[in-house]
N, C-alpha and C positions, 0 to 999 in steps of 0.2 A: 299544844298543837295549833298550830298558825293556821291551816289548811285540811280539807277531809283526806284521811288515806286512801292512799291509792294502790290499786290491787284488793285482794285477798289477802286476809290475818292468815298464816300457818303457823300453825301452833308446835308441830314437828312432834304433838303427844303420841306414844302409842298402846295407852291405856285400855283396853278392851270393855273396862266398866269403870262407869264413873257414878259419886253420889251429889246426882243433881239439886241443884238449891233454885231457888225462884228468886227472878228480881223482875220489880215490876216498873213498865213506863207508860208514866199515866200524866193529868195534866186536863186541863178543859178545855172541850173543841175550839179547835181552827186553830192551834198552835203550831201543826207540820208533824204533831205526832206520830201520823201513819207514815210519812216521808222517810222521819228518821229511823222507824222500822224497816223501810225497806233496805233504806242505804245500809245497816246494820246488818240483813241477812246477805247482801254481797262482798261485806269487809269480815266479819265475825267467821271463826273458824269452825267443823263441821261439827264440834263437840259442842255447838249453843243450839237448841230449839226454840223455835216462835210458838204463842199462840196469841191465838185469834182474838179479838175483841167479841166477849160472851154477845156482848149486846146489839153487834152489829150480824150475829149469828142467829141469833134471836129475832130480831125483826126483820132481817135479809129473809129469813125460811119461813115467815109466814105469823108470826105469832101475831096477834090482834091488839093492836092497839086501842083499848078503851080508855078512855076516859074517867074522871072519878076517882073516887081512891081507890076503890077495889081493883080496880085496873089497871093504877100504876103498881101497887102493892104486888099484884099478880107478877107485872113485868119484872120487878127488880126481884124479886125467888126465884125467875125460872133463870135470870141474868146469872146470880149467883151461881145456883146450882150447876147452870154449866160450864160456870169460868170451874169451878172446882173438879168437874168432871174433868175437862180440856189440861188443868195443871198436873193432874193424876196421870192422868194417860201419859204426856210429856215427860213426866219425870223416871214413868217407866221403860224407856227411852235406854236402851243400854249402856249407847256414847254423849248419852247426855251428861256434859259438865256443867251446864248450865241451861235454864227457862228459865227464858224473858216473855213475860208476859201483857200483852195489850192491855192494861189497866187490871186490878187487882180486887179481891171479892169488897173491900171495901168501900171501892167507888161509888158502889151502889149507892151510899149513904148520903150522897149527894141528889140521888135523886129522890130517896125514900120519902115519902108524903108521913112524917109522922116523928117520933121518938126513936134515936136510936135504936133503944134497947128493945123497940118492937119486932125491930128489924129482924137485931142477933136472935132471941128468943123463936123470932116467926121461919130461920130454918138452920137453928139447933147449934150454935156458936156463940162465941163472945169478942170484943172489941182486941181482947188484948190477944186470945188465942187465934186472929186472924192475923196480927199486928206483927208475932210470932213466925207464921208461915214464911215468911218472905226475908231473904236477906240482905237486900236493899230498894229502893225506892227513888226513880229518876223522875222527877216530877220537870213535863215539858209545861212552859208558861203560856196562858193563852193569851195573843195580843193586843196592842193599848189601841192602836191605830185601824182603821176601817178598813183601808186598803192591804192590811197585812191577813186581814180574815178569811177565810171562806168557808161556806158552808160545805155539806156533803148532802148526800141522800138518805143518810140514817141520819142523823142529826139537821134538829131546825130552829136551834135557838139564834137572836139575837146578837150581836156582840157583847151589850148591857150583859142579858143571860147568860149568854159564856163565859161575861171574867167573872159572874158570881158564882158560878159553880167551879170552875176555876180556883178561886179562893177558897170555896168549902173542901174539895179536894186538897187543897194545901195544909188546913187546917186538919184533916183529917190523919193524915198522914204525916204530920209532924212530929208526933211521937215515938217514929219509929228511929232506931237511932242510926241508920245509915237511908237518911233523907239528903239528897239530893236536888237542889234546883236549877235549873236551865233557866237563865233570862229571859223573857222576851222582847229586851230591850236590845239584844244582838242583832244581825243578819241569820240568814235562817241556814247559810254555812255552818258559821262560828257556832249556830243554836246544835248541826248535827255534830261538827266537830267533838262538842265537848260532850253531851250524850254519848256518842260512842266509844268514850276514852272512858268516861266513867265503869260505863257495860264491861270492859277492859280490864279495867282495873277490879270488877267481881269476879275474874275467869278463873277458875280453879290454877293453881299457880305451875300447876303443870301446862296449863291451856299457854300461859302466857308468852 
């Protein structure tokens, strides 16, 4: 795809139930990740659901930001536990053929102060049965250059900070075997272009 589509995806399905599957686009701040969600819910057809980034639901409603590790630890549980609540509900979704979701329980890991395996253990899962969940993985790149950056309101890292976690997300999710990268060496076109073609190409094949 040379260019972003234009219009609305019509799918022309008339499935009444569909068996939603999770695909998640994740990636380290300032990449245009939220962008390409949006463009994604005005091309994507009415059988894809969003959600939300746990963690910008999380500190948007108030949760406290401490300091220390008790406090990051705190955050990245309650992170988790509502990305898991929010893919639940989505999936129970009747015309759902597909959630897409704003980063994936695993993100977290990126920011966990500690061991992995503290992580899984501290709320009741494992590396591989989250790894599992999800049927593929569109990892958006976070950018080399300063001027390609921006911050948000929920997020206040660095550029430094953003391609290291950036990277730890990369690594993270490498395992999983329908991984996905978007450059950030493209234009931030070319960047939605091919994310949205990927999400595409997951759509239950009646979707297509």
């Amino acid at each position: 795809m040379e260019s972003l589509p234009v219009g609305t995806h019509s799918c022309g399905c008339e499935k009444l139930r569909h068996r939603a599957k999770l695909v998640v686009l994740t990636g380290g701040p300032g990449g245009g990740k939220s962008a390409i969600l949006e463009l994604a819910r005005l091309y994507l057809c009415r059988h894809v659901v969003f959600v939300p980034e746990a963690a910008s639901v999380v500190f948007g409603g108030g949760f406290p930001r401490v300091p220390g590790l008790a406090g990051m630890q705190a955050s990245q549980r309650a992170i988790f536990r509502i990305q898991r609540e929010m893919e639940e509900l989505a999936r129970k979704n009747p015309e759902a053929g597909m959630v897409v979701c704003d980063r994936g329980t695993i993100d977290g890991l990126a920011y966990w102060p500690g061991k992995p395996n503290a992580f899984f253990e501290s709320v009741g899962t494992t590396m591989e049965a989250e790894l599992k969940r999800y049927s593929a993985i569109v990892h958006i790149t976070t950018p080399a250059l300063p001027n390609q950056y921006q911050k948000n309101s929920i997020r206040h890292e660095s550029l430094r900070q953003a391609r290291e976690i950036d990277k730890k997300i990369s690594e993270l999710w490498a395992p999983h075997p329908h991984h996905h990268e978007v450059s950030a060496a493209t234009n931030f076109i070319d960047k939605a272009t091919s994310a949205i073609q990927v999400l595409r190409d997951h759509l239950p094949k009646c979707c297509q």
